[in-house]
C-alpha positions in Angstrom: -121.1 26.5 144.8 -123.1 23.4 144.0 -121.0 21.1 142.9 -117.4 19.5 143.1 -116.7 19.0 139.5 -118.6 20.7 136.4 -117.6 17.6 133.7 -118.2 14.3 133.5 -115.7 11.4 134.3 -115.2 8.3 133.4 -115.1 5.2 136.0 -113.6 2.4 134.5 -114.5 -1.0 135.9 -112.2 -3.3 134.7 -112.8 -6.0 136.4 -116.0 -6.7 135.4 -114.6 -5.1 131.7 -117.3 -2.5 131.2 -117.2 1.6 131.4 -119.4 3.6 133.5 -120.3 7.2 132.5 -121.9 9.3 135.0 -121.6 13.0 136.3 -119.7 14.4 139.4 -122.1 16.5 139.5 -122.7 17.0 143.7 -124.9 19.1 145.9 -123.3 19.7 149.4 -126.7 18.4 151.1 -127.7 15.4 149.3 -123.5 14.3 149.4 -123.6 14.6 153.2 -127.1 13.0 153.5 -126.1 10.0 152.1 -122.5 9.6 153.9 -123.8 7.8 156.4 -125.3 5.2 154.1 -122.7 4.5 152.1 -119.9 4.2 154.3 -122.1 1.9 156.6 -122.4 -0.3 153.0 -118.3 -0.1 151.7 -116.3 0.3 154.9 -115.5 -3.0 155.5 -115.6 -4.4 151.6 -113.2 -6.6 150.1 -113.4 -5.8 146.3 -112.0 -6.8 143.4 -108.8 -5.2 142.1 -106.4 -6.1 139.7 -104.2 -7.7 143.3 -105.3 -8.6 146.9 -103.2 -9.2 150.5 -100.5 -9.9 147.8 -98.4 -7.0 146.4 -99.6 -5.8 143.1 -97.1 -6.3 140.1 -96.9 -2.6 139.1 -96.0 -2.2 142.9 -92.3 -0.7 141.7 -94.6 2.2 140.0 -95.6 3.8 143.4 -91.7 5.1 143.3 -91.0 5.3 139.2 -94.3 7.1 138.7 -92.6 9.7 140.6 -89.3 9.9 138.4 -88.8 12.4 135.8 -87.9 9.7 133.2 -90.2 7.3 133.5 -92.4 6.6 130.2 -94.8 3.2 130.1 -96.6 1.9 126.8 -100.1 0.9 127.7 -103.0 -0.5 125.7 -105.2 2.2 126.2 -108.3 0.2 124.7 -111.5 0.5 126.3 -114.0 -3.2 126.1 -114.3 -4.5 122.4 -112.3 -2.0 121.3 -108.8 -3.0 118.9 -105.9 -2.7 121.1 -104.2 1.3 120.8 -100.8 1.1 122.4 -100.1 4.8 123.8 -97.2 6.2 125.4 -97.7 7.4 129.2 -96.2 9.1 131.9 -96.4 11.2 135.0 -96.1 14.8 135.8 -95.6 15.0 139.4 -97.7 17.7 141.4 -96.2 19.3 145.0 -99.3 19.4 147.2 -97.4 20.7 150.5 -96.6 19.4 154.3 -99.0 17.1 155.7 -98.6 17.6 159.9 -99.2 14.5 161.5 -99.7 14.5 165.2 -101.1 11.4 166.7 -98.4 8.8 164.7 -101.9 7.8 162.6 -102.6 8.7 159.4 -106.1 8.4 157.7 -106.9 7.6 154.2 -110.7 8.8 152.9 -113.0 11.1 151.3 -111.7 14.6 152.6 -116.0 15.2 153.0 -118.3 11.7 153.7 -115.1 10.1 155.4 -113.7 12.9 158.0 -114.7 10.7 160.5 -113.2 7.0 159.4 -110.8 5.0 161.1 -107.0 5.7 161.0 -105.0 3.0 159.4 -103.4 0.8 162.2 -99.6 1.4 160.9 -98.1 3.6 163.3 -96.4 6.5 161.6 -93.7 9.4 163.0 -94.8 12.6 163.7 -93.9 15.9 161.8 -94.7 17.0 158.4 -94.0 15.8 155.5 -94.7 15.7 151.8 -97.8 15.0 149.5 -97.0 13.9 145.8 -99.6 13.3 143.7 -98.6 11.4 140.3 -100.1 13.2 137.4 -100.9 10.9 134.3 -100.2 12.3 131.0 -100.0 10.7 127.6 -103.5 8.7 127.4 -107.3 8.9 128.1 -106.7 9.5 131.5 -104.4 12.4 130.9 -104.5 14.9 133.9 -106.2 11.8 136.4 -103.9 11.3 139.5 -103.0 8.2 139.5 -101.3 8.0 142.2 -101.1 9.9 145.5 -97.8 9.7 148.2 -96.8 10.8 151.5 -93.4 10.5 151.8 -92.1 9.6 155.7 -88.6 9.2 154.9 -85.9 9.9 151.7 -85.3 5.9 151.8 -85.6 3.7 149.2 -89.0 1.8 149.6 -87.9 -2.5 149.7 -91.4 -3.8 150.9 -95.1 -3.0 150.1 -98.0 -4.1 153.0 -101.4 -3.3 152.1 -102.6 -0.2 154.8 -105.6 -1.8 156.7 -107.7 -0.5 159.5 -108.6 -2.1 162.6 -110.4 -5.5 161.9 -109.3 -5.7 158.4 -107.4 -8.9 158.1 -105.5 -9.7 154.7 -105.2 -12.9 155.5 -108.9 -13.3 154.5 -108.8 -11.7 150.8 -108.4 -13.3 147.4 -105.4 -12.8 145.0 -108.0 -10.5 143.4 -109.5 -8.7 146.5 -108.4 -5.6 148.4 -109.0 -3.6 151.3 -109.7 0.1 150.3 -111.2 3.6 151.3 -114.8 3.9 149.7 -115.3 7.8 147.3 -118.1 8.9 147.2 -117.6 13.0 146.2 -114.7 11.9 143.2 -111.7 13.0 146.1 -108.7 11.1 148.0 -107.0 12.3 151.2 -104.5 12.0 153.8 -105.2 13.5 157.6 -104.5 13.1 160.9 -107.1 11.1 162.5 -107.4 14.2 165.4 -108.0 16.7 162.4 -110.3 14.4 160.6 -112.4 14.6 163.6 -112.1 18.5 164.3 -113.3 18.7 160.4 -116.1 16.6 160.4 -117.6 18.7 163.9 -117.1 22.1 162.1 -119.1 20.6 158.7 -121.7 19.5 161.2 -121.6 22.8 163.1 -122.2 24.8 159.7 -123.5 23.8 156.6 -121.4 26.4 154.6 -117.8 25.1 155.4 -117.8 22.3 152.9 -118.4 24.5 150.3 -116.2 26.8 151.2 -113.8 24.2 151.4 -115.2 23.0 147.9 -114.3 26.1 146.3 -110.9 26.6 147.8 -110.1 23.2 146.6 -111.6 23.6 143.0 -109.6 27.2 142.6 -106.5 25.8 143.3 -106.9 22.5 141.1 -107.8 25.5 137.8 -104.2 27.0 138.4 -102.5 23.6 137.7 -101.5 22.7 134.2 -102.1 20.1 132.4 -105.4 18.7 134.4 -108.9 19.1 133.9 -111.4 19.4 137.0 -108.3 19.0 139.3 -108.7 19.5 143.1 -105.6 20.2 145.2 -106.7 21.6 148.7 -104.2 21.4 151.6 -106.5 22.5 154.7 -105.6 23.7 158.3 -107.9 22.1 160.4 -107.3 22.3 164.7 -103.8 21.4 164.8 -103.1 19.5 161.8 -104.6 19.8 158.1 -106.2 17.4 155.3 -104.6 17.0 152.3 -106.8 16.3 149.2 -107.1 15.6 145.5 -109.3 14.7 143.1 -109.0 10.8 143.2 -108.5 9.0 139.5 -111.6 8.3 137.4 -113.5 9.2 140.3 -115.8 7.2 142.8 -115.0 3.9 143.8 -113.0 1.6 146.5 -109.2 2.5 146.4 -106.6 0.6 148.3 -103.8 2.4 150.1 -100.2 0.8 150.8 -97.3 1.2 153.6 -93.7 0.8 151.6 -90.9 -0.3 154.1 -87.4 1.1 154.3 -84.2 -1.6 154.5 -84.7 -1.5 158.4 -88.5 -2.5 158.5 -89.2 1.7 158.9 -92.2 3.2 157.4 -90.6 5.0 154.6 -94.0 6.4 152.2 -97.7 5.6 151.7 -99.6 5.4 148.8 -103.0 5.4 147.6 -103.4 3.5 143.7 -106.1 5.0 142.1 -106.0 2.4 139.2 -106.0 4.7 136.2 -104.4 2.2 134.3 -104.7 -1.4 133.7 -101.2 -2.2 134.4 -100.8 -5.7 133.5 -101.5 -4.4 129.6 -98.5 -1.9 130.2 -94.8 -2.6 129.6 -91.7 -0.4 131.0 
């Protein structure tokens, strides 16, 4: 297989209010070629985002999103368009056990990113679950808008942006972030020690990426209600790398550590900004 996804997606860039069409369309070879290149270029970004070092508004939607009754209106309107109020919500997909072994977790593109930096929040050991937050109801219907690993069955009081070493909040803009860079259209969470045994076997042969492709691509037809979906959960050395297709695709993506009553890590979540949530009401 040749590529990761056979349609074309839609990468709205809000910020600068325009929309940008282009194909997912991705040869194994040239993707890998040019990982070094672009992670050199967007690793260490601050970019815009609809909130910086400061907690988003829609922050309480990393937990609702996941709840069977939750139902947002949105003005789904693209640039110079009228305004078309829609009805959305989330259908939330069970992506499995992600083992964490080191007390890191890494956020990145499962295949140009195998080999980036763990975020520095230290995190417990053991596996536990990846949620992925389905939209349905608008233009982005079957996008995942948001993706979770859940660390502990308490309620989430605080959200601190996930950073890696030498990324200092402190730094940003009210509309800046820290984020992973895409470059292949998917999101993931592995253990830095299994990010690293994945990215020698993709150097040591050419054909496990697209084996890997094609596992993922399989599963993501089976699931209802998507288009082009990816849903890969991967045994890799000790550990495995849960992935998804991430949103509208490419892009920068900011991840977030939510904090239990006691100051424990309780989830982490990656916003894939489907949705201009400051035009939404719940």
């Amino acid at each position: 297989m040749s590529e990761v996804f056979a349609s074309q997606v839609r990468f709205q860039m809000r910020k600068l209010g325009a929309m940008v069409h282009h194909s997912t369309f991705r040869s194994r070879t040239p993707m890998i070629a040019r990982a070094a290149v672009f992670l050199a270029a967007l690793t260490a970004w601050a970019v815009p985002a609809n909130a910086g070092a400061s907690v988003p508004a829609h922050a309480e939607l990393f937990t609702r999103a996941f709840s069977p009754d939750f139902v947002a209106t949105v003005d789904d309107a693209l640039p110079d368009e009228k305004p078309r109020n829609v009805k959305v919500y989330f259908r939330v997909a069970e992506l499995g056990l992600l083992k964490v072994t080191s007390g890191r977790v890494v956020g990145a593109d499962p295949f140009v990113g195998t080999e980036r930096p763990a975020f520095t929040q230290a995190v417990p050991n053991g596996e536990f679950p990846v949620r992925l937050a389905v939209l349905q109801g608008s233009m982005g219907r079957g996008r995942v808008a948001i993706a979770r690993v859940e660390f502990s069955p308490a309620p989430v009081v605080q959200w601190r942006m996930a950073v890696t070493e030498g990324q200092d909040v402190s730094i940003l803009k009210d509309d800046e972030i820290f984020g992973y860079p895409i470059d292949a259209g998917l999101g993931s969470f592995f253990d830095p020690a299994t990010g690293k045994a994945a990215a020698e076997q993709m150097k040591a042969n050419e054909d496990v990426s697209e084996a890997w492709l094609e596992q993922g691509q399989n599963a993501g037809a089976k699931e209802r209600g998507t288009n082009g979906a990816f849903r890969l959960l991967l045994d890799v050395g000790t550990g495995n790398i849960a992935a998804f297709d991430s949103g509208w695709g490419d892009g920068i993506y900011a991840s977030w550590f939510g904090y239990d009553g006691q100051g424990n890590v309780a989830s982490l979540v990656t916003d894939f900004d489907v949705i201009d949530w400051s035009k939404a009401k719940w």
